[in-house]
Backbone as XML, in Angstrom:
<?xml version="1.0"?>
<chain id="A" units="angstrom">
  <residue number="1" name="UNK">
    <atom name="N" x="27.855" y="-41.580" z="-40.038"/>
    <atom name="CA" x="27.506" y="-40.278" z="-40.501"/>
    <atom name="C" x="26.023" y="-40.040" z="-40.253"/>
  </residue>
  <residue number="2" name="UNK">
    <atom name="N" x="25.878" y="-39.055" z="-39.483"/>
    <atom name="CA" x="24.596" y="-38.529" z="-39.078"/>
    <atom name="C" x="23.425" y="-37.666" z="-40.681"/>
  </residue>
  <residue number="3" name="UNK">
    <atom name="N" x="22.582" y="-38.313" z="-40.977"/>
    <atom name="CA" x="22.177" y="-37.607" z="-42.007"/>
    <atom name="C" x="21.143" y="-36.618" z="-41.802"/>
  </residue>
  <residue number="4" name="UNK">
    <atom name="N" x="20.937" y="-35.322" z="-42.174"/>
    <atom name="CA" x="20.144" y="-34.274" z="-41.829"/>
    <atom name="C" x="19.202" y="-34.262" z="-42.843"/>
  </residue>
  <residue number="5" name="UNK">
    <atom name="N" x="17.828" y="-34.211" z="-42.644"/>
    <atom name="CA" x="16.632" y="-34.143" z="-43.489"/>
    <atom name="C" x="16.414" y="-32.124" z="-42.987"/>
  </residue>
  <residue number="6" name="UNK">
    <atom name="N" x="15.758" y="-32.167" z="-44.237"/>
    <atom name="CA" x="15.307" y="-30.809" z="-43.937"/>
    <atom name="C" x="13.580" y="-30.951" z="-43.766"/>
  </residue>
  <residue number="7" name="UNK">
    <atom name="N" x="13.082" y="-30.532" z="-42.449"/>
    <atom name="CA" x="11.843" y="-30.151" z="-42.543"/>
    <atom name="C" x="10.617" y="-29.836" z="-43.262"/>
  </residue>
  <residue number="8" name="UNK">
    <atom name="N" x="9.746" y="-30.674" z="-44.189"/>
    <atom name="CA" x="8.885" y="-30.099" z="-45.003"/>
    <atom name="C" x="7.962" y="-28.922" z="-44.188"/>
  </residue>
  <residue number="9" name="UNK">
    <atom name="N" x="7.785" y="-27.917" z="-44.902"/>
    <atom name="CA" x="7.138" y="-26.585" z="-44.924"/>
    <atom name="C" x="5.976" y="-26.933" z="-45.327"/>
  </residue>
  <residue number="10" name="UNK">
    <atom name="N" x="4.520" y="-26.666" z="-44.449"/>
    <atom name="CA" x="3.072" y="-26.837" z="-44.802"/>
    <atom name="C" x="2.986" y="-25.532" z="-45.069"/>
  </residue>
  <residue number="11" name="UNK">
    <atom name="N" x="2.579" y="-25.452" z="-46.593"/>
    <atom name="CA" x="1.437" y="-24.634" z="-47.237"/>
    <atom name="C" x="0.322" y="-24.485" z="-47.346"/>
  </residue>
  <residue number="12" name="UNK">
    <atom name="N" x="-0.332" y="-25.495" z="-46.441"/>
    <atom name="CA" x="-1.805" y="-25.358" z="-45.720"/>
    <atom name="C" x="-1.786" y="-24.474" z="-44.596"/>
  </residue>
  <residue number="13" name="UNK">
    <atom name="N" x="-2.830" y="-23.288" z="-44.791"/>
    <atom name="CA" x="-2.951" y="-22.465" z="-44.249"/>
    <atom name="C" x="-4.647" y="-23.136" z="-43.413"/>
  </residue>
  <residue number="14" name="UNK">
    <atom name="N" x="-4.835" y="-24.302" z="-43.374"/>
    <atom name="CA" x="-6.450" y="-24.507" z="-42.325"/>
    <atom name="C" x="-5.609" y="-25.377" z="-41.731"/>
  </residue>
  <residue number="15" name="UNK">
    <atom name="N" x="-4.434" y="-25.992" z="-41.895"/>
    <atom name="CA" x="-4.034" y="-27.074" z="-40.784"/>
    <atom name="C" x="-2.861" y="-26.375" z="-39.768"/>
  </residue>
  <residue number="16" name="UNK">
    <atom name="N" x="-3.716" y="-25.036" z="-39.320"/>
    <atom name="CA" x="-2.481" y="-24.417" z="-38.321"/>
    <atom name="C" x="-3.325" y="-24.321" z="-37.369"/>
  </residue>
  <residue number="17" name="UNK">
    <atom name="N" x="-2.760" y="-24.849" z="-35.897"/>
    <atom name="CA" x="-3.489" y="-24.233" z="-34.658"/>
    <atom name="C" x="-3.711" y="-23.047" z="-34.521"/>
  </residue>
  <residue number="18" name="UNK">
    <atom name="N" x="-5.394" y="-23.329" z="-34.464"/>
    <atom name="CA" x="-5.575" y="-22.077" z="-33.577"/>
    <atom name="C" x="-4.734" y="-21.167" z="-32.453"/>
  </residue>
  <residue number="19" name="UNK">
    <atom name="N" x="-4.923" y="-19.559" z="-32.153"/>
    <atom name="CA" x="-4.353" y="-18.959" z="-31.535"/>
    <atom name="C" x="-5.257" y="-19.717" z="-30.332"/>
  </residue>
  <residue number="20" name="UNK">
    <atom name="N" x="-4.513" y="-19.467" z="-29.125"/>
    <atom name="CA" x="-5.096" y="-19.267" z="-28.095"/>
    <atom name="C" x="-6.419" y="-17.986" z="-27.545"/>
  </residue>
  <residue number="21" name="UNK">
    <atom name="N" x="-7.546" y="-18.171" z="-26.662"/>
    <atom name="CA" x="-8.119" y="-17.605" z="-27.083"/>
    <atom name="C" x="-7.759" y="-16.205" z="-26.000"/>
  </residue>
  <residue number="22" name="UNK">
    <atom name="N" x="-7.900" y="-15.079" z="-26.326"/>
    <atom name="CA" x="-6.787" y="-14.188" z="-24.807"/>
    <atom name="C" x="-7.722" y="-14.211" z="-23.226"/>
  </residue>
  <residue number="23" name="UNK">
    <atom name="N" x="-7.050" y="-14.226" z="-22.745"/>
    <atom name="CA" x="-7.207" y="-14.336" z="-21.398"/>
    <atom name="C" x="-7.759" y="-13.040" z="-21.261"/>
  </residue>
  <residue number="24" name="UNK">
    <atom name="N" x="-9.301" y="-13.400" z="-20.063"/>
    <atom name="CA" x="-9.584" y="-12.596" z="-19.377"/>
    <atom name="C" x="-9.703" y="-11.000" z="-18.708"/>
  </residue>
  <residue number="25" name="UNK">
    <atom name="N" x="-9.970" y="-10.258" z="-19.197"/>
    <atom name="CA" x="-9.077" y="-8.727" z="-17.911"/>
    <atom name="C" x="-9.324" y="-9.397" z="-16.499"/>
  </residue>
  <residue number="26" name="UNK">
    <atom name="N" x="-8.679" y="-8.481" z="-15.771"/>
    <atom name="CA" x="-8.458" y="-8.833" z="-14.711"/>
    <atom name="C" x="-8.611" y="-7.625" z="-13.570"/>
  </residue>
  <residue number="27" name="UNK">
    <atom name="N" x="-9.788" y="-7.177" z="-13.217"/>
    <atom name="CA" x="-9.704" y="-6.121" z="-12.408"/>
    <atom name="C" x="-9.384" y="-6.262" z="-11.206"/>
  </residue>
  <residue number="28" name="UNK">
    <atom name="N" x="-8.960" y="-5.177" z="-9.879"/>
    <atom name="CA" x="-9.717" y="-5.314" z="-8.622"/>
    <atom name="C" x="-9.417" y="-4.188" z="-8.243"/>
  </residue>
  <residue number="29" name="UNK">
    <atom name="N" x="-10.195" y="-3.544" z="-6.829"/>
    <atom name="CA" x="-10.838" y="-2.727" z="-6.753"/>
    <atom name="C" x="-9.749" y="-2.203" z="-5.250"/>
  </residue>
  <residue number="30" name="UNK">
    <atom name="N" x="-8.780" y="-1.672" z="-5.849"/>
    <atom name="CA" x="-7.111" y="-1.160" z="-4.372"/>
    <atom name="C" x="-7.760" y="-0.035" z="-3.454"/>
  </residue>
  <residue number="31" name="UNK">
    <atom name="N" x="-7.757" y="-0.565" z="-2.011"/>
    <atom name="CA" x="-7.432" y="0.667" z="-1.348"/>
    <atom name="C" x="-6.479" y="0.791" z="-0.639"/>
  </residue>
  <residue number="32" name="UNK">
    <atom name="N" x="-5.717" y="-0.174" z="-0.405"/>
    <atom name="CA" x="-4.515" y="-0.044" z="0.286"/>
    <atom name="C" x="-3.253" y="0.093" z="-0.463"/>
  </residue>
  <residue number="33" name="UNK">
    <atom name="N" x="-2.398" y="1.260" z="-0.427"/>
    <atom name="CA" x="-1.342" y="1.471" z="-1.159"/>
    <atom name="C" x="-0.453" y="-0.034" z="-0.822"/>
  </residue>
  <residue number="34" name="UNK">
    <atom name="N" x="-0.111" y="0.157" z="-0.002"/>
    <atom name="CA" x="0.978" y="-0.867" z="0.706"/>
    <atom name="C" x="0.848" y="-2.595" z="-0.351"/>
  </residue>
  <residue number="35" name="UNK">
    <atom name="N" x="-0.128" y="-2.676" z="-0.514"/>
    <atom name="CA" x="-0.529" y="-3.687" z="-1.135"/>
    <atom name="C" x="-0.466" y="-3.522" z="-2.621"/>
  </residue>
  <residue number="36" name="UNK">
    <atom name="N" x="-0.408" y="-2.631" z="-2.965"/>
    <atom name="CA" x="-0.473" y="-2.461" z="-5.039"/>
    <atom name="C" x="0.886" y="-3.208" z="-5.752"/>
  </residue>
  <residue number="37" name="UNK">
    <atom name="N" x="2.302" y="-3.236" z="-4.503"/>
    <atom name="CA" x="3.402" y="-4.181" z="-5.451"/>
    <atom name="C" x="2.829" y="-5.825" z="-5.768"/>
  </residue>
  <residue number="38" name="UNK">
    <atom name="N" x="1.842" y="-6.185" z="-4.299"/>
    <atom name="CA" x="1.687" y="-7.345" z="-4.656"/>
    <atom name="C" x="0.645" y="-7.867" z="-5.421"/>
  </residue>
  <residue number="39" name="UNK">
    <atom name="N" x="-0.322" y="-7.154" z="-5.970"/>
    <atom name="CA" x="-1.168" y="-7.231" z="-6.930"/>
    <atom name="C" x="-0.491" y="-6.438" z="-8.314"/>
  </residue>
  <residue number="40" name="UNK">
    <atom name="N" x="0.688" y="-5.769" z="-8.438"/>
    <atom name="CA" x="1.239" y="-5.679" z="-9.589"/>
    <atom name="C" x="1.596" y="-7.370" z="-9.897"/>
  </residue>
  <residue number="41" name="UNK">
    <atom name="N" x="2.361" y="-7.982" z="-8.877"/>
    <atom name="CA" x="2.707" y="-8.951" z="-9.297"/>
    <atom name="C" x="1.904" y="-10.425" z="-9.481"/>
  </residue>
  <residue number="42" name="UNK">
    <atom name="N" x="0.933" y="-9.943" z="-9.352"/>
    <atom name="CA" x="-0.318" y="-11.315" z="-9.718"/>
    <atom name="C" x="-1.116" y="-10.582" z="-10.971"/>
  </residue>
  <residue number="43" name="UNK">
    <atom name="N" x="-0.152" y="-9.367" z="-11.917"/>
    <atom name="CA" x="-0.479" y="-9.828" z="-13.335"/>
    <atom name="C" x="-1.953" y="-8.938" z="-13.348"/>
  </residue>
  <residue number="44" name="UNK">
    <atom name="N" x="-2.588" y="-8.198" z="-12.344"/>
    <atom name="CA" x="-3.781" y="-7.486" z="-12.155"/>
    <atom name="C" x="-3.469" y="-6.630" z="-13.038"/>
  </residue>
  <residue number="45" name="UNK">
    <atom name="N" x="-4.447" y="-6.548" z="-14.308"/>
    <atom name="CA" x="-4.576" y="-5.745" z="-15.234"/>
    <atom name="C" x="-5.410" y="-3.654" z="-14.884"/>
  </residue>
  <residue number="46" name="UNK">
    <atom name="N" x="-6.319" y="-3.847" z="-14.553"/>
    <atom name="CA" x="-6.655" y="-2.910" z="-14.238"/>
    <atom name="C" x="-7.177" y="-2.485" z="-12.323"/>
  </residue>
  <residue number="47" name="UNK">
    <atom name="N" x="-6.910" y="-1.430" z="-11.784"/>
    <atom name="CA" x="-6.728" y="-1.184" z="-10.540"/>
    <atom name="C" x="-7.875" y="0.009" z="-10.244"/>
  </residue>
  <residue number="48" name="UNK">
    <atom name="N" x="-8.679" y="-0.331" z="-9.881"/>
    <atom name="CA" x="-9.446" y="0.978" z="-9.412"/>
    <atom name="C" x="-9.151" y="1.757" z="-7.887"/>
  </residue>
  <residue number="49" name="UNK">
    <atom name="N" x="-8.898" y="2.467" z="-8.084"/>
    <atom name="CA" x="-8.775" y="3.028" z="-6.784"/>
    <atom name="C" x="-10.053" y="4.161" z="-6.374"/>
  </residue>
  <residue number="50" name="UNK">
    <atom name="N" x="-10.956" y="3.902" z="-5.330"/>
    <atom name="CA" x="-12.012" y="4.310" z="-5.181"/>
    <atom name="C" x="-12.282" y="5.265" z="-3.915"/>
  </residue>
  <residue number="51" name="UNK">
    <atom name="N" x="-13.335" y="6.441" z="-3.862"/>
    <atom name="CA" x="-13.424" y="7.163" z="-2.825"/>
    <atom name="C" x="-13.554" y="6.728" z="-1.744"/>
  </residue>
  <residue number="52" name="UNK">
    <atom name="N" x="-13.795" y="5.194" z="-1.205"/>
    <atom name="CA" x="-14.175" y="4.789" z="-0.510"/>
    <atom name="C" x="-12.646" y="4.726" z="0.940"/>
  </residue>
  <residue number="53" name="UNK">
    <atom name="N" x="-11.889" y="4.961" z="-0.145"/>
    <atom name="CA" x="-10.742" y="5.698" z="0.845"/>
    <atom name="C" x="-10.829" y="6.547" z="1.763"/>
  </residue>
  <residue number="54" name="UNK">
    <atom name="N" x="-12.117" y="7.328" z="1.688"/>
    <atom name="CA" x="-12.123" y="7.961" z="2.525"/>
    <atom name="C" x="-12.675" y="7.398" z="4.218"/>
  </residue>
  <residue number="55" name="UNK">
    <atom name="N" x="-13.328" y="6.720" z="3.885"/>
    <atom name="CA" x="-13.972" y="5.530" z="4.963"/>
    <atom name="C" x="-13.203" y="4.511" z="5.488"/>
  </residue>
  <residue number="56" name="UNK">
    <atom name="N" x="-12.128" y="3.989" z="4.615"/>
    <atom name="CA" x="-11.233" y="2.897" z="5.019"/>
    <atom name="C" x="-10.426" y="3.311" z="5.667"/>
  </residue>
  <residue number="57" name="UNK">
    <atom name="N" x="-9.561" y="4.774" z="4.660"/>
    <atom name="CA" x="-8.412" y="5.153" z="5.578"/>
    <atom name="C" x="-8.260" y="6.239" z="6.671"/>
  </residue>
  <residue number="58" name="UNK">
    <atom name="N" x="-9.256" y="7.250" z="5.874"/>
    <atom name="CA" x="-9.249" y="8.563" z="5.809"/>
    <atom name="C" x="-10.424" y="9.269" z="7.379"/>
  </residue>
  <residue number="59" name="UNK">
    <atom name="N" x="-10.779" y="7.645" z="8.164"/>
    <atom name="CA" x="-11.374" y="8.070" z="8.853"/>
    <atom name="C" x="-13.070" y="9.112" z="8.860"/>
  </residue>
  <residue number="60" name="UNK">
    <atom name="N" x="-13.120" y="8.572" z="7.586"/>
    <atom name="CA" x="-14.779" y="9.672" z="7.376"/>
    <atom name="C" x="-16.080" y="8.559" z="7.463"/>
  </residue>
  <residue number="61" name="UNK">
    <atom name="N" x="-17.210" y="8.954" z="8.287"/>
    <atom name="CA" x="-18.329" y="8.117" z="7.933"/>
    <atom name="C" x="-18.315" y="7.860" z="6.779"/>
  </residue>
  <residue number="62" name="UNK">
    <atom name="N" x="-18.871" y="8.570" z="5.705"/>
    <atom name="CA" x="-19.724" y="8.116" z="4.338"/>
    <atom name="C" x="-18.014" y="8.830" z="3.573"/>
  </residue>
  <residue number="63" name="UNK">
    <atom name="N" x="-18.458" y="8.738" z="2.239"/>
    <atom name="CA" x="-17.288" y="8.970" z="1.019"/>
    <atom name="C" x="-17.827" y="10.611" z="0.794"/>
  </residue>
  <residue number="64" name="UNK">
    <atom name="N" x="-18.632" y="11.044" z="1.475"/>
    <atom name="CA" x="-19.165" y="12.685" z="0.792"/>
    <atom name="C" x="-17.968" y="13.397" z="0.957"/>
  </residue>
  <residue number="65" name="UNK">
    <atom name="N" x="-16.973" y="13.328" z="2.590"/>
    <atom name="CA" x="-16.183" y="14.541" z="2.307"/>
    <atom name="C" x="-14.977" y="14.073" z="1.494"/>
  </residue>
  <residue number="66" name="UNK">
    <atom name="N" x="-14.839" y="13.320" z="0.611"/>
    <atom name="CA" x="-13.371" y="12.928" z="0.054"/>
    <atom name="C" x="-13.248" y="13.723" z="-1.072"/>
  </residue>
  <residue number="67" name="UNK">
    <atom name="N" x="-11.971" y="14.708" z="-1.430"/>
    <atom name="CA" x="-12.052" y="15.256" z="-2.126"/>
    <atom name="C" x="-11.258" y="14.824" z="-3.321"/>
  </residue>
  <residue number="68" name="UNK">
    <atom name="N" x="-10.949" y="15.964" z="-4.110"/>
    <atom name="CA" x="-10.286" y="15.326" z="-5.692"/>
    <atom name="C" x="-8.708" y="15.170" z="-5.169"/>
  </residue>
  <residue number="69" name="UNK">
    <atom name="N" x="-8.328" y="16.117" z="-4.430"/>
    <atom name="CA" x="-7.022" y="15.928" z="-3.654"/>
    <atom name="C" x="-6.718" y="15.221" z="-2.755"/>
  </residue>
  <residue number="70" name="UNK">
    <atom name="N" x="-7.593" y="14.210" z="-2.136"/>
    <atom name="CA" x="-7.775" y="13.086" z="-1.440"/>
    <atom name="C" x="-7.262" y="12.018" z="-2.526"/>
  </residue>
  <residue number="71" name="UNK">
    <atom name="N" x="-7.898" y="11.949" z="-3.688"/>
    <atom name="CA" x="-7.854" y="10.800" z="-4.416"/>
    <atom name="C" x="-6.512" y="10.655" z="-5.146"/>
  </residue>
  <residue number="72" name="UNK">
    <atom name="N" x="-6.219" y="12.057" z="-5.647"/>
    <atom name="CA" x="-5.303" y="12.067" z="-6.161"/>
    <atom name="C" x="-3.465" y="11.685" z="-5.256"/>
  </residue>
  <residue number="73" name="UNK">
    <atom name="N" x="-3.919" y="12.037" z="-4.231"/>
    <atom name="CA" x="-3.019" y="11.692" z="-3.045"/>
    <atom name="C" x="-2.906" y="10.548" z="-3.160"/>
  </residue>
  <residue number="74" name="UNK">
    <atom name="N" x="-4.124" y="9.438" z="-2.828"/>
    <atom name="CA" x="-4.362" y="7.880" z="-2.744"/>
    <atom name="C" x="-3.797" y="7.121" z="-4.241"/>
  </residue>
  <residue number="75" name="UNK">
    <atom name="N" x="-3.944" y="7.854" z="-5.422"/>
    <atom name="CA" x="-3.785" y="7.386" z="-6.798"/>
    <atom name="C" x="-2.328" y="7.051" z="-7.004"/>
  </residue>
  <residue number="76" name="UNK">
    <atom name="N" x="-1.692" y="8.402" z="-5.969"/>
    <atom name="CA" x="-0.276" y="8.244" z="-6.036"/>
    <atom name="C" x="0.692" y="7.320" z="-5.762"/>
  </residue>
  <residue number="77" name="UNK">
    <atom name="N" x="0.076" y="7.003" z="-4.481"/>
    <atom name="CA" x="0.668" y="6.284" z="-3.350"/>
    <atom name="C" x="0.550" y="4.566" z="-4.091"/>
  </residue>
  <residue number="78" name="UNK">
    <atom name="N" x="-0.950" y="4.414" z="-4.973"/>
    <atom name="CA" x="-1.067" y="3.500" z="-5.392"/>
    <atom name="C" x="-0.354" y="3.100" z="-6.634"/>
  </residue>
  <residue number="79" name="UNK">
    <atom name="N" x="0.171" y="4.261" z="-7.394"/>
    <atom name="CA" x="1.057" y="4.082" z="-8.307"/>
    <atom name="C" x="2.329" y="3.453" z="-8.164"/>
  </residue>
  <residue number="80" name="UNK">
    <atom name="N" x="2.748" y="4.186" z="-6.919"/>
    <atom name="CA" x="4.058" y="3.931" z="-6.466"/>
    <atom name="C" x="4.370" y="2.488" z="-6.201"/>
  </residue>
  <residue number="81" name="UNK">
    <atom name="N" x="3.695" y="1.487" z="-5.825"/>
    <atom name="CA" x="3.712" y="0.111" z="-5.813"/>
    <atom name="C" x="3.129" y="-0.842" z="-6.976"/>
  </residue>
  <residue number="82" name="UNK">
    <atom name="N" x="1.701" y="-0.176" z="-7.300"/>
    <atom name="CA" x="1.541" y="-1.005" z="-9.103"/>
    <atom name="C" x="2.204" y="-0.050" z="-10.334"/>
  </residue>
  <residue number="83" name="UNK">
    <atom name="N" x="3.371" y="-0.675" z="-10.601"/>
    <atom name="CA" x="4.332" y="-0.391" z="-12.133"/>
    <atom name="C" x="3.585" y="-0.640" z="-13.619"/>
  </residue>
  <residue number="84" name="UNK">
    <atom name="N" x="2.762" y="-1.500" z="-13.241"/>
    <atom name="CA" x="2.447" y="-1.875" z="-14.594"/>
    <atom name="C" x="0.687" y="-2.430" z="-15.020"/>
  </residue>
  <residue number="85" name="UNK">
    <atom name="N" x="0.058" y="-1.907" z="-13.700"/>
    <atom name="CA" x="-1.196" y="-1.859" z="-14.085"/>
    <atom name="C" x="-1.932" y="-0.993" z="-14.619"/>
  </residue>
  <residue number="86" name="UNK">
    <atom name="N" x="-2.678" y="-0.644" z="-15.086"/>
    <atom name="CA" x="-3.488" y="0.236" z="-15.736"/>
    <atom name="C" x="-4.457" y="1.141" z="-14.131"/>
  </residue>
  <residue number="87" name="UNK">
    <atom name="N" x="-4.383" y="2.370" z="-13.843"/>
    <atom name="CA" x="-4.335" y="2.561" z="-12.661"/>
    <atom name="C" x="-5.854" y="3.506" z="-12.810"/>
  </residue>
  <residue number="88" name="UNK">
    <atom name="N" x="-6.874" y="3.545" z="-12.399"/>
    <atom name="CA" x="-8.414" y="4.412" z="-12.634"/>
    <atom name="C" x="-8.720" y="4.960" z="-11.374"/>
  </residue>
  <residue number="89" name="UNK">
    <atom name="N" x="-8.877" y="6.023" z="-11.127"/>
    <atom name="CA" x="-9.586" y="6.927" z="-10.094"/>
    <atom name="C" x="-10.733" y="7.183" z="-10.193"/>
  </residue>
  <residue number="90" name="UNK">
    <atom name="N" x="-11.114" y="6.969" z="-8.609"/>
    <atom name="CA" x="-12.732" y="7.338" z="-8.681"/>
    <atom name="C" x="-12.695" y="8.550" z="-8.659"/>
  </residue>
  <residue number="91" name="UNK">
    <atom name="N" x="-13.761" y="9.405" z="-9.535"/>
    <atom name="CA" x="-14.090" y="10.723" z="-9.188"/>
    <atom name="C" x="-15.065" y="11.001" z="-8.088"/>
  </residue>
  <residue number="92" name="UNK">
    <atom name="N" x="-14.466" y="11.378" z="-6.978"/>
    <atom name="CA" x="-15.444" y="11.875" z="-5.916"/>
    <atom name="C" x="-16.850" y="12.230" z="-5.671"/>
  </residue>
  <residue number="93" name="UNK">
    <atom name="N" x="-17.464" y="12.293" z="-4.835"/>
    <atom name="CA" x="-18.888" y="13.062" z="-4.926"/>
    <atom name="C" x="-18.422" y="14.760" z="-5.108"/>
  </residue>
  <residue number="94" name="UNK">
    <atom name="N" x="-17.347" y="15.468" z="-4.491"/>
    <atom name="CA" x="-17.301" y="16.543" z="-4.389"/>
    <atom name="C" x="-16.740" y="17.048" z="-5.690"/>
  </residue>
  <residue number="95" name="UNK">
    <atom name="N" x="-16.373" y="16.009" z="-6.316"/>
    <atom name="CA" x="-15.851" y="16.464" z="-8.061"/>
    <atom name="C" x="-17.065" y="16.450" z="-8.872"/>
  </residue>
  <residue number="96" name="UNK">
    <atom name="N" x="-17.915" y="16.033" z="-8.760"/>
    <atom name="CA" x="-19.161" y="15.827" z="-9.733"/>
    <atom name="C" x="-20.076" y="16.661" z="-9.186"/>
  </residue>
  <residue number="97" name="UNK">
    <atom name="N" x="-20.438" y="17.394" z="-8.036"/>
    <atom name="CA" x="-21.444" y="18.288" z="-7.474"/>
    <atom name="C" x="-20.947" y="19.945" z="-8.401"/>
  </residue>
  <residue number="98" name="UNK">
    <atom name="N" x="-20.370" y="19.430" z="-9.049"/>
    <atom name="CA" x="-20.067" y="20.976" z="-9.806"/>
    <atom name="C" x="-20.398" y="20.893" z="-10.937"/>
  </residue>
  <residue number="99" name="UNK">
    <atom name="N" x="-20.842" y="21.824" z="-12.144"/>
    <atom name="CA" x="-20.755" y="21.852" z="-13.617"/>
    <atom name="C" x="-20.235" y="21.042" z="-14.415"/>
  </residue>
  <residue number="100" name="UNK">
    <atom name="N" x="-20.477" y="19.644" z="-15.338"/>
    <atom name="CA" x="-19.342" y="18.799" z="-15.738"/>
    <atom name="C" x="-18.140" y="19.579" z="-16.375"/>
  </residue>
  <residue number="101" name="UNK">
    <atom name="N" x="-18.462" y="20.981" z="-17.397"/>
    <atom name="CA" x="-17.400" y="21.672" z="-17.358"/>
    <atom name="C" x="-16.338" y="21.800" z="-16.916"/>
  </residue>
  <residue number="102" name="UNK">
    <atom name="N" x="-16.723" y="22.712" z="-15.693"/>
    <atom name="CA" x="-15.606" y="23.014" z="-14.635"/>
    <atom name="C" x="-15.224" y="21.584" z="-13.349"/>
  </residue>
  <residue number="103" name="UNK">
    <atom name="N" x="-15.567" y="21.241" z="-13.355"/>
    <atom name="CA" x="-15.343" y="19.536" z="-13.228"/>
    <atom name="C" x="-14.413" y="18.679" z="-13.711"/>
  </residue>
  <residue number="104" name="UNK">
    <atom name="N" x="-14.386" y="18.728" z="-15.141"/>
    <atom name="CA" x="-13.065" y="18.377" z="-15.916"/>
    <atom name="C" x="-11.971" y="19.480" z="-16.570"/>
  </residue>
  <residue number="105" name="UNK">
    <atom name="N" x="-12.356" y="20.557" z="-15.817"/>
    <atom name="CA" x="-11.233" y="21.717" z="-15.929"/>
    <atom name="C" x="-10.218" y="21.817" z="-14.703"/>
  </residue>
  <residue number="106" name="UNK">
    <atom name="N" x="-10.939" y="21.106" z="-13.611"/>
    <atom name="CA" x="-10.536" y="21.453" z="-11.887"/>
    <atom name="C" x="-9.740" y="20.309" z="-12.072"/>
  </residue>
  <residue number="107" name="UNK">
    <atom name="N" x="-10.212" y="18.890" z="-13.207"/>
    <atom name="CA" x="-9.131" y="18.036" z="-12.580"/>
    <atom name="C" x="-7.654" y="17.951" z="-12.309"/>
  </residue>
  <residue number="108" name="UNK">
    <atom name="N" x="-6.871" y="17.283" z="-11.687"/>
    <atom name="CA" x="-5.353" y="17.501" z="-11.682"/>
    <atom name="C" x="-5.356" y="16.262" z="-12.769"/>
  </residue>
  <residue number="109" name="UNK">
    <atom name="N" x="-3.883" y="16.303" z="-13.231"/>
    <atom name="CA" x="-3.451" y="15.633" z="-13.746"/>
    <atom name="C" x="-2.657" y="14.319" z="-13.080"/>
  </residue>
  <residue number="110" name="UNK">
    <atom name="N" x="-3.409" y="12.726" z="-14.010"/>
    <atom name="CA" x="-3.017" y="11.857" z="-12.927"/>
    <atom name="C" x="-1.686" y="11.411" z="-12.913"/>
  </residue>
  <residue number="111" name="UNK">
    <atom name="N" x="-1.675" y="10.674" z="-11.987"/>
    <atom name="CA" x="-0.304" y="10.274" z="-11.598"/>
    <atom name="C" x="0.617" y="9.352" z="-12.786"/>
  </residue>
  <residue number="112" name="UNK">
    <atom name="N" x="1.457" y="10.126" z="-13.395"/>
    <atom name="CA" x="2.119" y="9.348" z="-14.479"/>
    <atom name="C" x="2.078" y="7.522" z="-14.778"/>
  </residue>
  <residue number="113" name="UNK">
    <atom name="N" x="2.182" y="6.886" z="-15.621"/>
    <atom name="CA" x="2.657" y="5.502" z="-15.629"/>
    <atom name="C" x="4.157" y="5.228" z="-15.143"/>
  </residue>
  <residue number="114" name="UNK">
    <atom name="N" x="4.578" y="4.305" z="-14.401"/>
    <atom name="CA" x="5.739" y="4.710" z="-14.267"/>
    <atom name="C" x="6.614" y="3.864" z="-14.750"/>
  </residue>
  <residue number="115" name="UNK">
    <atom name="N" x="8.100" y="5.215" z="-14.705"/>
    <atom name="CA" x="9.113" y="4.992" z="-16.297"/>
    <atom name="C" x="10.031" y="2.912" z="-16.263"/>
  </residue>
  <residue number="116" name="UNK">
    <atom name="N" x="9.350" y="2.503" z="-15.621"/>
    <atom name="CA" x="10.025" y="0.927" z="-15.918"/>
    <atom name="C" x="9.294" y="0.242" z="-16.373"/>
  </residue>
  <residue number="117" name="UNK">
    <atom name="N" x="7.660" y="0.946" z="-16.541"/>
    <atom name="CA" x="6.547" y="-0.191" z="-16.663"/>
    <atom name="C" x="6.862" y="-0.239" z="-17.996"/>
  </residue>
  <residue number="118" name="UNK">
    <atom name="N" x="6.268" y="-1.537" z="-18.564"/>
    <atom name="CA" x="5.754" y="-1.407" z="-20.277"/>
    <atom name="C" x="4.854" y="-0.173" z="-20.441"/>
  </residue>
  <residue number="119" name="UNK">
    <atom name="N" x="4.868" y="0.525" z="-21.728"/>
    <atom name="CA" x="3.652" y="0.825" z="-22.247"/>
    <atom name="C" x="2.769" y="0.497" z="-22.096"/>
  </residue>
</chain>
């Protein structure tokens, strides 16, 4: 006959391990859509996506002519492959050469989180 002890229960509340301490954020800085599933899946917490799109992809010397509809285009595309990163747009030079007002009145609205990610 197998005999079963029951587990004593510590009511010391200083002899419990510590939590772990949390890990890191984890940024990096996307310009290639094509690439955002595989940095969803290495756990990349936050994603900047930057005007500099305009130079990489977009064929422009400098980032001056990239507009808010440039980015927002690029934000998209980058959504569409990271599900579950936290996704940040650069605001352009041509978004900030205006009134901060009308600046954050002109913006569009960004590209949703999308519906499989976590919260």
């Amino acid at each position: 006959m197998v005999s079963r002890q029951r587990a004593a229960v510590s009511t010391d509340h200083h002899s419990r391990t510590p939590p772990p301490p949390p890990r890191p954020l984890l940024p990096i800085f996307q310009l290639h859509p094509f690439l955002s599933a595989t940095v969803d899946l290495a756990n990349i917490d936050v994603i900047l996506v930057g005007d500099s799109v305009g130079m990489v992809q977009l064929g422009y010397d400098t980032t001056q002519p990239v507009t808010v509809d440039d980015m927002l285009l690029h934000a998209k595309a980058v959504r569409r492959g990271a599900k579950s990163s936290l996704l940040v747009g650069d605001m352009p030079v041509s978004g900030v050469s205006i009134p901060q007002s009308r600046a954050m009145g002109s913006c569009p609205t960004p590209p949703p989180h999308h519906p499989t990610a976590p919260p």
